[in-house]
N, C-alpha and C positions, 0 to 999 in steps of 0.2 A: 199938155199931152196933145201931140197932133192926131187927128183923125184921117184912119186910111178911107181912100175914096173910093164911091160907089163905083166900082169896075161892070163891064158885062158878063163876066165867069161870077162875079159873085152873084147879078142877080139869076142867071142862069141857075147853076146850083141851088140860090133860096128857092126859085119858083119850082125846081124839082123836088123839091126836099118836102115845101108845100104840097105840091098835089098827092104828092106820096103817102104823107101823112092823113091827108084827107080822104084817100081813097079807105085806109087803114083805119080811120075812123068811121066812116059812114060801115063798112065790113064787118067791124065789130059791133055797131049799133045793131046791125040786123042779123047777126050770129044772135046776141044777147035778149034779142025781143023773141027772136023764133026758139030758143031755149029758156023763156021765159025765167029769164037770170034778171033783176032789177035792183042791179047796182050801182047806184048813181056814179059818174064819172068815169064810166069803162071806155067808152066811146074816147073821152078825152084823152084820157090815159095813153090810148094808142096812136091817136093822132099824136101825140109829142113825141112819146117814143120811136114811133116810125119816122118822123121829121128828123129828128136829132140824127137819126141811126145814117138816114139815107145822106145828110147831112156831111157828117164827117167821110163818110165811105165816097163821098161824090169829089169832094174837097182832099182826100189822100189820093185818089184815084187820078184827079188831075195835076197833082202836086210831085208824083211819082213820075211823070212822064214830060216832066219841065229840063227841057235840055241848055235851059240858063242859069239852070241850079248847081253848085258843085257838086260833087258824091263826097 
């Protein structure tokens, strides 16, 4: 199985995907401490989820506007 290679759209989109996620985690950490909610793993929880989310939306968004693609 070949592996596709590290392009600049992809790390562009990772590194957005990441901070996004991160912003979305630290957010929920301090939502969760200031409504003193101590649920292990919420923090993390949204960092993924927000990663993933911004992820695919960043990755269809540029994928939609590729005019080497057919229709």
């Amino acid at each position: 199985m070949a592996r596709k290679p590290l392009t600049l759209r992809t790390a562009v989109i990772t590194t957005a995907a990441t901070a996004a996620g991160s912003t979305a985690g630290a957010l929920a950490a301090t939502i969760a401490t200031h409504l003193d909610f101590h649920q292990p793993g919420v923090s993390q929880l949204a960092t993924a989820l927000t990663a993933l989310w911004v992820l695919e939306k960043l990755h269809t968004l540029i994928d939609s506007d590729d005019p080497t693609k057919p229709n």
